[in-house]
mmCIF file of the N, C-alpha and C atoms, coordinates in Angstrom:
data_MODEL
# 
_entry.id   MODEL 
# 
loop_
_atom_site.group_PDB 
_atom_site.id 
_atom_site.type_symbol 
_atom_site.label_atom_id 
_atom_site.label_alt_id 
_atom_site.label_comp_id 
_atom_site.label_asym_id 
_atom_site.label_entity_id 
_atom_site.label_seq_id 
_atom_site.pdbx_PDB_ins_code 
_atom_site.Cartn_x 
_atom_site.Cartn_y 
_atom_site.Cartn_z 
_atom_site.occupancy 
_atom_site.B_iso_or_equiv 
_atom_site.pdbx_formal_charge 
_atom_site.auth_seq_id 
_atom_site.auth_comp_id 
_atom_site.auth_asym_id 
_atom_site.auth_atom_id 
_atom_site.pdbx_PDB_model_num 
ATOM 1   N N  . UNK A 1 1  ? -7.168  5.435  -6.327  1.00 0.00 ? 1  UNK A N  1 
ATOM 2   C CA . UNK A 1 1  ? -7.573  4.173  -5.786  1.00 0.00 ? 1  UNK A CA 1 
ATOM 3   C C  . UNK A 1 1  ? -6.770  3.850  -4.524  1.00 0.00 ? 1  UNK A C  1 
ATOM 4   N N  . UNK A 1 2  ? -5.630  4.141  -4.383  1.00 0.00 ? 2  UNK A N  1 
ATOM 5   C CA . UNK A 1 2  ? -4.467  4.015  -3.297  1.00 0.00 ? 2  UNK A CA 1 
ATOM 6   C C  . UNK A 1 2  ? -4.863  4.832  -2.319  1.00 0.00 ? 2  UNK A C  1 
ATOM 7   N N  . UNK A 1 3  ? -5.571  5.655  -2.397  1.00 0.00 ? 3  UNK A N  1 
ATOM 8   C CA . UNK A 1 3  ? -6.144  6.857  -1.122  1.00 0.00 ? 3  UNK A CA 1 
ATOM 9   C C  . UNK A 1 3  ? -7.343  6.562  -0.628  1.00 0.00 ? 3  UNK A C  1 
ATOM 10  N N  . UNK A 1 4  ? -8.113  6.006  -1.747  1.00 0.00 ? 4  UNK A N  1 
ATOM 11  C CA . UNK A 1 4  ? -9.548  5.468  -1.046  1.00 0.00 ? 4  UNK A CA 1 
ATOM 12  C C  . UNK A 1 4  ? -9.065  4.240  -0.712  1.00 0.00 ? 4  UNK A C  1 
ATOM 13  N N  . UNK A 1 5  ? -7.887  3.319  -0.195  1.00 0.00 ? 5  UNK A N  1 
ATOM 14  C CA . UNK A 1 5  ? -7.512  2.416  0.376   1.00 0.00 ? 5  UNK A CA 1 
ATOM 15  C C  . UNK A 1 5  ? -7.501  2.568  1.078   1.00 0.00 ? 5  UNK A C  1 
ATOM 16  N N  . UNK A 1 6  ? -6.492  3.873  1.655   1.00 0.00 ? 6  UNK A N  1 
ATOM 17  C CA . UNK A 1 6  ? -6.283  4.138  2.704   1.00 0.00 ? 6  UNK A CA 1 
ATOM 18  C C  . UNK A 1 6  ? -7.189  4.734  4.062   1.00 0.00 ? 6  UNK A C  1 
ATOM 19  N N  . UNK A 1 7  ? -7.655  5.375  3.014   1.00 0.00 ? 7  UNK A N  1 
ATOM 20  C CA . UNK A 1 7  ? -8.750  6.290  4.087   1.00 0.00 ? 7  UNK A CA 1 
ATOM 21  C C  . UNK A 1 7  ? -10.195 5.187  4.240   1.00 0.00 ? 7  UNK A C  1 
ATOM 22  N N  . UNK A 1 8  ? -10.597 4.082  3.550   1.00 0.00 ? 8  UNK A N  1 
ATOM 23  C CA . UNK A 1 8  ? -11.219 3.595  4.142   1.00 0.00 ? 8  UNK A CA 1 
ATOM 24  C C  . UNK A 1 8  ? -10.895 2.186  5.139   1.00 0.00 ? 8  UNK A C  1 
ATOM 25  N N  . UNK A 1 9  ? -9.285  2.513  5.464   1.00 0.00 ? 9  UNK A N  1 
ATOM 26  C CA . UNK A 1 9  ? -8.772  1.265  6.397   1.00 0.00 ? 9  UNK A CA 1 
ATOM 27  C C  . UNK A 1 9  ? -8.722  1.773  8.027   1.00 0.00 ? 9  UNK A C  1 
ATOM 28  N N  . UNK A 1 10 ? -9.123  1.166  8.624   1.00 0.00 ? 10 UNK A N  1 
ATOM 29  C CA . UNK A 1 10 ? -9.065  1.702  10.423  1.00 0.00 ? 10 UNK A CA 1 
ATOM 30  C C  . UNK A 1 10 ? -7.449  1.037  10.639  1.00 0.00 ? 10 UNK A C  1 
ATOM 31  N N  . UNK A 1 11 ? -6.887  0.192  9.767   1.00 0.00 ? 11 UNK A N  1 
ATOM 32  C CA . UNK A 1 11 ? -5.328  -0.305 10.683  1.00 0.00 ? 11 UNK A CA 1 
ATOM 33  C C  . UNK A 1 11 ? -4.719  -0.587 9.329   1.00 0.00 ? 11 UNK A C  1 
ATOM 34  N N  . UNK A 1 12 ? -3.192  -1.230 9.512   1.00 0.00 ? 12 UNK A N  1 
ATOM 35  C CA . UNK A 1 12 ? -2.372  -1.258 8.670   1.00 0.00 ? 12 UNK A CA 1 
ATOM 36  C C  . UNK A 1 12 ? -3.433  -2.981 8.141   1.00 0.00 ? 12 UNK A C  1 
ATOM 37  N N  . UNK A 1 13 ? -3.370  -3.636 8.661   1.00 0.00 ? 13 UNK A N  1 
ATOM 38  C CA . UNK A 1 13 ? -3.517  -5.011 8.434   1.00 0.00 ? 13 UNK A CA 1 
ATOM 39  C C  . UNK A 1 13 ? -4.820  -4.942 7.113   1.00 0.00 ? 13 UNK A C  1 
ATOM 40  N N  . UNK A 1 14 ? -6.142  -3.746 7.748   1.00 0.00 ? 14 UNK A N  1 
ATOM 41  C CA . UNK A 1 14 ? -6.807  -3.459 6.524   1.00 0.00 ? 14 UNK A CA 1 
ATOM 42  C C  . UNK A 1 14 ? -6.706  -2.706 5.563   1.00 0.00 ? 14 UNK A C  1 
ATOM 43  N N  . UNK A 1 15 ? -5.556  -2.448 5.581   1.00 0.00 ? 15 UNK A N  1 
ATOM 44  C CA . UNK A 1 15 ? -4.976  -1.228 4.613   1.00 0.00 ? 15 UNK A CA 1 
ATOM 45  C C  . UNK A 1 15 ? -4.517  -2.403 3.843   1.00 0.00 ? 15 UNK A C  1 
ATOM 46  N N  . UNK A 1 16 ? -3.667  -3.305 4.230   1.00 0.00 ? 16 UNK A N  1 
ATOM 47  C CA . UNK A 1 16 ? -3.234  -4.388 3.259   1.00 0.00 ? 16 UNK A CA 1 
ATOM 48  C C  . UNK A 1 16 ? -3.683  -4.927 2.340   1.00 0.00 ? 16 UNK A C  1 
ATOM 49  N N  . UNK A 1 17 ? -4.994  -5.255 3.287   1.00 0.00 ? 17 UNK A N  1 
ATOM 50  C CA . UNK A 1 17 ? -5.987  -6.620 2.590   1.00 0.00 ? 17 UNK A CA 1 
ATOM 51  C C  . UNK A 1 17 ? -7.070  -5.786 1.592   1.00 0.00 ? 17 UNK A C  1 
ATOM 52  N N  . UNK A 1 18 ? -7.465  -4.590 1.740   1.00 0.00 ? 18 UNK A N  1 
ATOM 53  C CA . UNK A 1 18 ? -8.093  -3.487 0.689   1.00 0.00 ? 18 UNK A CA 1 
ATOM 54  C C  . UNK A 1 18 ? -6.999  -3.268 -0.402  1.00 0.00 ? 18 UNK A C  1 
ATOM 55  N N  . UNK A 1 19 ? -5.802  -3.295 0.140   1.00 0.00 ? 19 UNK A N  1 
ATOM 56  C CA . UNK A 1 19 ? -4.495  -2.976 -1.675  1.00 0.00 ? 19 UNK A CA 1 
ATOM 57  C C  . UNK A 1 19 ? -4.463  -4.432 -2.104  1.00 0.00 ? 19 UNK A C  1 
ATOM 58  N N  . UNK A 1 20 ? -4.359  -5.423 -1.449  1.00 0.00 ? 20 UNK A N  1 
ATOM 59  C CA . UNK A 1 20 ? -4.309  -6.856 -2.323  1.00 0.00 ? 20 UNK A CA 1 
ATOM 60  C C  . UNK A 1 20 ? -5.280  -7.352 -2.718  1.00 0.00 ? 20 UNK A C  1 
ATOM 61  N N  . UNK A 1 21 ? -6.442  -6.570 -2.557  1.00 0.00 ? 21 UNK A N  1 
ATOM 62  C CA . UNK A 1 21 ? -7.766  -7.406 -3.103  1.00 0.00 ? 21 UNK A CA 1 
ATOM 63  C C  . UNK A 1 21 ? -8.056  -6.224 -4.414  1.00 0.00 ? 21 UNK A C  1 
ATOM 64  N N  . UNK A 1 22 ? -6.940  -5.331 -4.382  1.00 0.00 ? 22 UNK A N  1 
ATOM 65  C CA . UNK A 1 22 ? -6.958  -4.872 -5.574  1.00 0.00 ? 22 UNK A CA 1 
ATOM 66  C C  . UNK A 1 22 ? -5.805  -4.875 -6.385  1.00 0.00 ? 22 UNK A C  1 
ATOM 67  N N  . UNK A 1 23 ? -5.151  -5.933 -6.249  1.00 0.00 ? 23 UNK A N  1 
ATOM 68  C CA . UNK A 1 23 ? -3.434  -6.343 -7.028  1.00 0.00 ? 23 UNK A CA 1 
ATOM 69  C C  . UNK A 1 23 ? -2.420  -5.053 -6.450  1.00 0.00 ? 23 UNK A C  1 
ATOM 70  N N  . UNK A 1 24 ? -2.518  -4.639 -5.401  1.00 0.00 ? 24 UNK A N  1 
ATOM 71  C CA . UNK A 1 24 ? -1.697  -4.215 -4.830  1.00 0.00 ? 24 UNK A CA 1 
ATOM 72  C C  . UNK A 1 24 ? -0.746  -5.028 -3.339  1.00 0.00 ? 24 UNK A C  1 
ATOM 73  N N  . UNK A 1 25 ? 0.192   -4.369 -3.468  1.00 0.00 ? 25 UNK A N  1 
ATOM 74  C CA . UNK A 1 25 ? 1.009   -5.317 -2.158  1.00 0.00 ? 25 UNK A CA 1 
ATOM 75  C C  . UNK A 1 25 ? 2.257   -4.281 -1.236  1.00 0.00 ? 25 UNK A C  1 
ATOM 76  N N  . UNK A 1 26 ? 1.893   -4.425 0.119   1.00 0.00 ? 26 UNK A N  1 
ATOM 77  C CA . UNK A 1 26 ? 2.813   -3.260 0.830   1.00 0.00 ? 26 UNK A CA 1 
ATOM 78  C C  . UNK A 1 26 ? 4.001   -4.016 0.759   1.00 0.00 ? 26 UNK A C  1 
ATOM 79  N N  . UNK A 1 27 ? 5.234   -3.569 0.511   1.00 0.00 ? 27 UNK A N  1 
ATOM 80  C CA . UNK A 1 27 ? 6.355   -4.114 0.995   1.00 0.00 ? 27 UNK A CA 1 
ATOM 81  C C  . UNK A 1 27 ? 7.478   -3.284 1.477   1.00 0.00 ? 27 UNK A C  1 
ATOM 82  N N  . UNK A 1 28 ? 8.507   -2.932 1.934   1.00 0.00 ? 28 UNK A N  1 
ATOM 83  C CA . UNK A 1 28 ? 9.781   -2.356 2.743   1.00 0.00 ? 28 UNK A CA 1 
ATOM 84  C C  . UNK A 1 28 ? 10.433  -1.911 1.552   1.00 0.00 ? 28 UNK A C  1 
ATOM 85  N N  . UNK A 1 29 ? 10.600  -0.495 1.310   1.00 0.00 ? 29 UNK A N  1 
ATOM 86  C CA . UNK A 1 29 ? 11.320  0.200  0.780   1.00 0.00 ? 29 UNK A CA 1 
ATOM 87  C C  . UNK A 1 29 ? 12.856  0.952  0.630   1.00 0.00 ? 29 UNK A C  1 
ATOM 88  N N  . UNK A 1 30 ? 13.853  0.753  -0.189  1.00 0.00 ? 30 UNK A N  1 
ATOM 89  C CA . UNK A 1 30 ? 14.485  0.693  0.032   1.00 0.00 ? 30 UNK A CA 1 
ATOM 90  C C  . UNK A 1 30 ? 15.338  2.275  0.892   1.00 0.00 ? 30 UNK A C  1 
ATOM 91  N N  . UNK A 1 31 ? 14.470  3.392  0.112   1.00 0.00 ? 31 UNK A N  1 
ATOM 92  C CA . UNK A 1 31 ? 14.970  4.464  0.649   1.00 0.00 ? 31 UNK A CA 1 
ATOM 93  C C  . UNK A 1 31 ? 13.986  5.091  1.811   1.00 0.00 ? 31 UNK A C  1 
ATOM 94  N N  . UNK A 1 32 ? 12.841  4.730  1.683   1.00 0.00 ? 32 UNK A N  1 
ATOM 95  C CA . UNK A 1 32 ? 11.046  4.894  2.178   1.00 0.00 ? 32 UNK A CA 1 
ATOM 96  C C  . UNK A 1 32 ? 10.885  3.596  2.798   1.00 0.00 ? 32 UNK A C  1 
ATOM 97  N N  . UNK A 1 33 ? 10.043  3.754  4.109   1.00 0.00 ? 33 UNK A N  1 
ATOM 98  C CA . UNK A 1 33 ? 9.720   2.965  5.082   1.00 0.00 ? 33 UNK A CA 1 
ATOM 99  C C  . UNK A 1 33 ? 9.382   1.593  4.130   1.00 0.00 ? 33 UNK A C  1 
ATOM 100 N N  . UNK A 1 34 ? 8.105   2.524  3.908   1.00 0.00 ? 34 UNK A N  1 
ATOM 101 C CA . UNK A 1 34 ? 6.981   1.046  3.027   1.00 0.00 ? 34 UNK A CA 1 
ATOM 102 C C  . UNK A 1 34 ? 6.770   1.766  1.188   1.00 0.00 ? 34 UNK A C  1 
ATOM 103 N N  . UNK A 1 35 ? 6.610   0.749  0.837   1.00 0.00 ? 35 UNK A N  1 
ATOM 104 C CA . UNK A 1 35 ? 5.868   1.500  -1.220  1.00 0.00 ? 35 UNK A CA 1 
ATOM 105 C C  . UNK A 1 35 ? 4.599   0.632  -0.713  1.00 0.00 ? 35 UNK A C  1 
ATOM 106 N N  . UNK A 1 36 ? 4.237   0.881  -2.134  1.00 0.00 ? 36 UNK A N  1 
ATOM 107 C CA . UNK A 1 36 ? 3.593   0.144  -2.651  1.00 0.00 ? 36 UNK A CA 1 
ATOM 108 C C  . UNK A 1 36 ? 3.586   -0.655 -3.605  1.00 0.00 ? 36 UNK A C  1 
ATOM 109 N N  . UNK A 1 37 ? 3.499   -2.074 -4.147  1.00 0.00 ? 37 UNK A N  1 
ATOM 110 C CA . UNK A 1 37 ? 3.559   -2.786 -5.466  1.00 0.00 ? 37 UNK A CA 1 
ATOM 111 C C  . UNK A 1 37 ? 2.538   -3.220 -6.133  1.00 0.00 ? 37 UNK A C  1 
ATOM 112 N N  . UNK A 1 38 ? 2.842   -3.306 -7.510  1.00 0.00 ? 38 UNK A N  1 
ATOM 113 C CA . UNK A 1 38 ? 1.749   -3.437 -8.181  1.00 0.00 ? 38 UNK A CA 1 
ATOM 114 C C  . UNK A 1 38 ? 2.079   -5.031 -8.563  1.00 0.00 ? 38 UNK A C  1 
ATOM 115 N N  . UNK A 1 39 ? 1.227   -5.601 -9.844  1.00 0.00 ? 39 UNK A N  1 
ATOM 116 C CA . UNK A 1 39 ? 1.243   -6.780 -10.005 1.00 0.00 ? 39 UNK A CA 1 
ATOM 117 C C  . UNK A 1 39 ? 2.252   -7.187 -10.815 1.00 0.00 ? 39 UNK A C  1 
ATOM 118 N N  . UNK A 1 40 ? 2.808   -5.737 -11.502 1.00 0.00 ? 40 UNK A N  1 
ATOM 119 C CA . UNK A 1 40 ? 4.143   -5.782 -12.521 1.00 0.00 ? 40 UNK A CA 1 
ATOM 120 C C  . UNK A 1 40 ? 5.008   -5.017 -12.043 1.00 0.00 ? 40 UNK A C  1 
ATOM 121 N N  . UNK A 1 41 ? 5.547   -5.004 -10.779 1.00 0.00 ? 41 UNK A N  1 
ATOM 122 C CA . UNK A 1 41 ? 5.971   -4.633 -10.182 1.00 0.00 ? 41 UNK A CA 1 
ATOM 123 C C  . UNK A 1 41 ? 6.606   -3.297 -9.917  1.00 0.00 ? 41 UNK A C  1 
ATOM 124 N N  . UNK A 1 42 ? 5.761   -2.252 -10.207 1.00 0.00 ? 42 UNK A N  1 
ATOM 125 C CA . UNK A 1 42 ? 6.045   -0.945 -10.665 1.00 0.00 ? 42 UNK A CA 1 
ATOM 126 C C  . UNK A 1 42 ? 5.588   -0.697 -8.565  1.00 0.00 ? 42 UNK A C  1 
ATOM 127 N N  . UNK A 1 43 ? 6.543   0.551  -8.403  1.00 0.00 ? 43 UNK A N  1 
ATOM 128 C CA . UNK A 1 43 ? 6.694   1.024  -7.114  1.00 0.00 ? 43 UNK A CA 1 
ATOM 129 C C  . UNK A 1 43 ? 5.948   2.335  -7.199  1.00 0.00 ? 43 UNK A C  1 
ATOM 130 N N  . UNK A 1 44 ? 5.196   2.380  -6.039  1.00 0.00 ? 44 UNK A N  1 
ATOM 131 C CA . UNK A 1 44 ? 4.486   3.192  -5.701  1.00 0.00 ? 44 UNK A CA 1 
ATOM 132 C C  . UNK A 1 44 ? 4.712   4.100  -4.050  1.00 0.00 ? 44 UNK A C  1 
ATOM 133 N N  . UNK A 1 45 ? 4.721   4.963  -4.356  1.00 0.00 ? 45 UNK A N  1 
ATOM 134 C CA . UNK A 1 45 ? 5.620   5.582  -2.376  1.00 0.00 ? 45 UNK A CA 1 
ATOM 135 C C  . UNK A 1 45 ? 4.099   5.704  -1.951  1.00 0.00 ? 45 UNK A C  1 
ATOM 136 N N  . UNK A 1 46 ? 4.214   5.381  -0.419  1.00 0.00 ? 46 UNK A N  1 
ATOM 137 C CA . UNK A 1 46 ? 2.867   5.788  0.467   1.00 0.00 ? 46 UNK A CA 1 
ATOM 138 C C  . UNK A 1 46 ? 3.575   6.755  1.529   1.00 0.00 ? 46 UNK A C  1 
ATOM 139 N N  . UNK A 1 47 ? 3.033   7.942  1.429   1.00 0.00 ? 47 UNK A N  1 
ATOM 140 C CA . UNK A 1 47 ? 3.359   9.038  2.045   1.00 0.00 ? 47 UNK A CA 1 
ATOM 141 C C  . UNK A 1 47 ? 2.537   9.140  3.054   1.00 0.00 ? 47 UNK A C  1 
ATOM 142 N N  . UNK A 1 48 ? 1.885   8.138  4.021   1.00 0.00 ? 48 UNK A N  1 
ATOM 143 C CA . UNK A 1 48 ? 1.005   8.182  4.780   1.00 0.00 ? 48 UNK A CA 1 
ATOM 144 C C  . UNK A 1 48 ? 1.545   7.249  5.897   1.00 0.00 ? 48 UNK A C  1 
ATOM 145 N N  . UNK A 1 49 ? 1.704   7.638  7.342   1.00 0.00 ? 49 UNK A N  1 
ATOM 146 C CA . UNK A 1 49 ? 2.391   6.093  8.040   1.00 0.00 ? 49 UNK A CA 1 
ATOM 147 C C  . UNK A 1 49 ? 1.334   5.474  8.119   1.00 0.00 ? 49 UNK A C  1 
ATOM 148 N N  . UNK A 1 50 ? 1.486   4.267  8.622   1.00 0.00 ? 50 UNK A N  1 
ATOM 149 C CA . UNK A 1 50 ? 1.237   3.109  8.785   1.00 0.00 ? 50 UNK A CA 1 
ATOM 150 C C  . UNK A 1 50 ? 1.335   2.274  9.911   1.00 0.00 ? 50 UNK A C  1 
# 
């Protein structure tokens, strides 16, 4: 689901709004640029820039 986010976003801003309209949320990672979060806050790495 995190890949068909990605690949159907043309920019970061719709990459966002496609993961939060599915209880996902980008935020700043501590060792990794960006993760990903979920709604229970389990971390997810995006190996894709942004």
């Amino acid at each position: 689901m995190l890949q068909d986010c990605w690949k159907s976003s043309d920019d970061r801003q719709s990459f966002e709004r496609s993961l939060e309209e599915r209880g996902f949320f980008l935020a700043k990672g501590d060792k990794r640029g960006l993760v990903i979060l979920d709604h229970a806050g389990e971390v997810y790495s995006q190996t894709s820039r942004c």
